[in-house]
N, C-alpha and C positions, 0 to 999 in steps of 0.2 A: 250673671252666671250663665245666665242662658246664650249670650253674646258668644262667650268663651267656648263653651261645649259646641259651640255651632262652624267657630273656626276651626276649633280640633278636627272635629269631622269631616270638615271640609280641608285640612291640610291633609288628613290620613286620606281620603279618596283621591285628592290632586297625586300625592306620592305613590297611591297603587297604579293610578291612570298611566303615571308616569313608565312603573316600573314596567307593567305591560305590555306598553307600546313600546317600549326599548328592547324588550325583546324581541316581537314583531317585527323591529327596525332591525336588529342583531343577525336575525336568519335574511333579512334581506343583503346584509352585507357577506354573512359568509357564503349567498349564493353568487354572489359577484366576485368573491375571491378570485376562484381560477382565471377568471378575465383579465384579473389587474396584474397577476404572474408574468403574463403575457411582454405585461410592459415596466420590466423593471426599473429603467431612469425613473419614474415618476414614481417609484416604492423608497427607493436611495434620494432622492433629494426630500420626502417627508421626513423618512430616519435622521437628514441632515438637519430638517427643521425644528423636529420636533427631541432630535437627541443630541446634536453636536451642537446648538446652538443653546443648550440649557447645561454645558457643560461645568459653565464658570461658577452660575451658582450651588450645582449640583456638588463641586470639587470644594468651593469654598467651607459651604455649609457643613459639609462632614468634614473636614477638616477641623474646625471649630467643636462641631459636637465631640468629635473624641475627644479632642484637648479637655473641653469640661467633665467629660464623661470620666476619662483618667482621677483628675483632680479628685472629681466626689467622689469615688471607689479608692481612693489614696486614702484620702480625709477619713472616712470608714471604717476599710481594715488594717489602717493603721491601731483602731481602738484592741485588735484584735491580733494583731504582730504578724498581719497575713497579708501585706504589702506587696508580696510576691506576684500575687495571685491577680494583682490591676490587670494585665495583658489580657489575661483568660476571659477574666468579666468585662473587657470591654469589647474583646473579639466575641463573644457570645452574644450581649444585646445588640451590636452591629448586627451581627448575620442575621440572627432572627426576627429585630423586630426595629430598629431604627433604622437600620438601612432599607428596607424596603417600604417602612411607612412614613419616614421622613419624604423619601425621596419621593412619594408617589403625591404625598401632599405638594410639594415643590415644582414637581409636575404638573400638578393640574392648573397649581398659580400660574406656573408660564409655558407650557405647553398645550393644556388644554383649553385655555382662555384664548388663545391665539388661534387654535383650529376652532373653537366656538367662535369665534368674531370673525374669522376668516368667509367661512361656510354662510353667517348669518350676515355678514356683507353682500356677498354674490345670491343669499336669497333677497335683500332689499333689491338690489339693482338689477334684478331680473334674468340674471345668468343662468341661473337652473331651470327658468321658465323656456329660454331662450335652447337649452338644450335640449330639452322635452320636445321645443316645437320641431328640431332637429333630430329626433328620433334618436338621440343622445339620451341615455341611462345618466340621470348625474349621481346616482348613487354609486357604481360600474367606475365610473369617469373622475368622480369628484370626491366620496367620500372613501371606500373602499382605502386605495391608497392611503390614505393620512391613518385610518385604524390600522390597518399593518404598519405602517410608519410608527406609531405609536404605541403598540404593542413589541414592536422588535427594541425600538427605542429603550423601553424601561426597566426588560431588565440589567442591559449594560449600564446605565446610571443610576442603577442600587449596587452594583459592583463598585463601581468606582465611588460611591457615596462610604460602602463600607471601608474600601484600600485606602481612601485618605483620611476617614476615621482611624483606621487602622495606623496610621505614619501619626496623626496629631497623639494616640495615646502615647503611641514610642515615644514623642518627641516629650510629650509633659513627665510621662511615667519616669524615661532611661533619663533625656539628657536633661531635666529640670529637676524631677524628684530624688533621682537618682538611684531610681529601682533597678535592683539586680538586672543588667540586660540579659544574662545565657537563662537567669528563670522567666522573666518575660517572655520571652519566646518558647521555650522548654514546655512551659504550663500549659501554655496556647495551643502548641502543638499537641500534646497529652489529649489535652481535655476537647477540644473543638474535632466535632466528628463530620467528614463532609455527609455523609447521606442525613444524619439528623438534623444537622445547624447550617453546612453551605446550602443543600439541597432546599432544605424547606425554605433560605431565603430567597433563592431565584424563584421557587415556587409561586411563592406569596408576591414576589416582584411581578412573575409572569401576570398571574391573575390579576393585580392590581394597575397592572398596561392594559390589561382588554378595559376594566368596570371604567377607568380614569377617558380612555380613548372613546370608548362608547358612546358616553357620557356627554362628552363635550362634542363629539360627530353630531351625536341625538339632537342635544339642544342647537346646535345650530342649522341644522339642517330643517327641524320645525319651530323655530324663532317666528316670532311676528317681523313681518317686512319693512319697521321701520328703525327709527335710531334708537328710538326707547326700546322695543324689541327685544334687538342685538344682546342692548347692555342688561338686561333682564336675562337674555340664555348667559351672557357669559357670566353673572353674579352664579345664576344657579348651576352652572356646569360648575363650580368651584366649591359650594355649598355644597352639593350632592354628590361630589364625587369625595369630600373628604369623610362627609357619612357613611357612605358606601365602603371607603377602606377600613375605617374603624368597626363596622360590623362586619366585613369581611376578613377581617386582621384575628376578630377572636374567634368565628367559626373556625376558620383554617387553623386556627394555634391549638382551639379543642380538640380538632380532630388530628393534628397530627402528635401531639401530644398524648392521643388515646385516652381522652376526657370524655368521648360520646360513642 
């Protein structure tokens, strides 16, 4: 028992230490911002890394999810002879909350593990030491870029997570189910409001590219300098950033919802 309460406590201090320092680490990045404006190729090829290269599974996976999403909102109000109304509920948890928290978990699998291992590479091999001695900023230089990269990145692919969500329900609801197409769309239209449900989901998308990019900048940039390291930031840039959306998923839903 006393084993136990000891690693509690010591898991809760390691997670405050963390959250801390990431902050710390945070105002160091947006002091480097206006530097990295300077040199946009290298803001556009992260975007490319970290958002057109997570296209495939970003399109695939919503695609999928709405197709199921259709089905079990079929299966449903069919009990209730309200079949109509699939498009609405599934354009609605798209916007609000699977499209921006699918996507941002999906993200960190493969975009933030990748600028975690990246960054936590070049600290094993000496590059950022190498740049210090050079009077090279590698924060400025090195990390800067990949968080904008990766804040611009996410919320275009919770958009496109949601529009191909949005084609899988059509395609189960209209051309499988055979749910009215002109109320499919009709209801959708009706009921989907953009400042409540589009707005809040880029919203929640935006914030969820700074915590996700942060995140995985952080842990790699203070990784231990060797193999074990690495694979230790990038386990926990994955771990911690889906932590992070999930609590940041229901603060944001409370307050926009007008809960607190």
């Amino acid at each position: 028992m006393t084993k136990l309460l000891r690693d509690v406590v010591y898991s809760v201090q390691d997670f405050l230490q963390t959250f801390g320092a990431s902050q710390l680490f945070l105002v160091r990045i947006l002091a480097g911002c206006p530097a990295a404006m300077l040199r946009p190729r290298l803001i556009i090829k992260q975007i490319h890394d970290s958002g057109v290269l997570s296209l495939a599974i970003i399109g695939i996976s919503g695609f999928f999810v709405g197709m199921v999403l259709s089905l079990q909102a079929y299966n449903s109000l069919a009990r209730f002879g309200a079949t109509e109304s699939v498009g609405v509920l599934a354009a609605l948890a798209l916007t609000r909350e699977l499209g921006p928290v699918v996507t941002a978990l999906l993200f960190a699998g493969r975009a933030g593990t990748a600028l975690a291992s990246e960054i936590g590479l070049m600290r094993a091999t000496d590059q950022l030491s190498g740049m210090e001695m050079m009077a090279v900023d590698p924060v400025s230089r090195v990390v800067v870029p990949r968080f904008i990269g990766g804040v611009i990145a996410m919320p275009l692919l919770a958009a496109i997570f949601s529009a191909m969500g949005l084609f899988g329900a059509w395609l189960e609801g209209v051309v499988l189910l055979k749910v009215d197409e002109g109320a499919f769309w009709q209801q959708m239209r009706e009921q989907v409001d953009v400042y409540d449900d589009v707005l809040a989901g880029i919203l929640k998308s935006f914030v969820f590219g700074v915590a996700a990019s942060l995140l995985a900048v952080f842990e790699g940039y203070n990784s231990i300098p060797t193999a074990e390291g690495v694979s230790r930031a990038t386990t926990r840039t994955v771990v911690l950033t889906a932590l992070s959306v999930l609590v940041l998923n229901f603060m944001l839903t409370a307050v926009l919802i007008g809960e607190v």
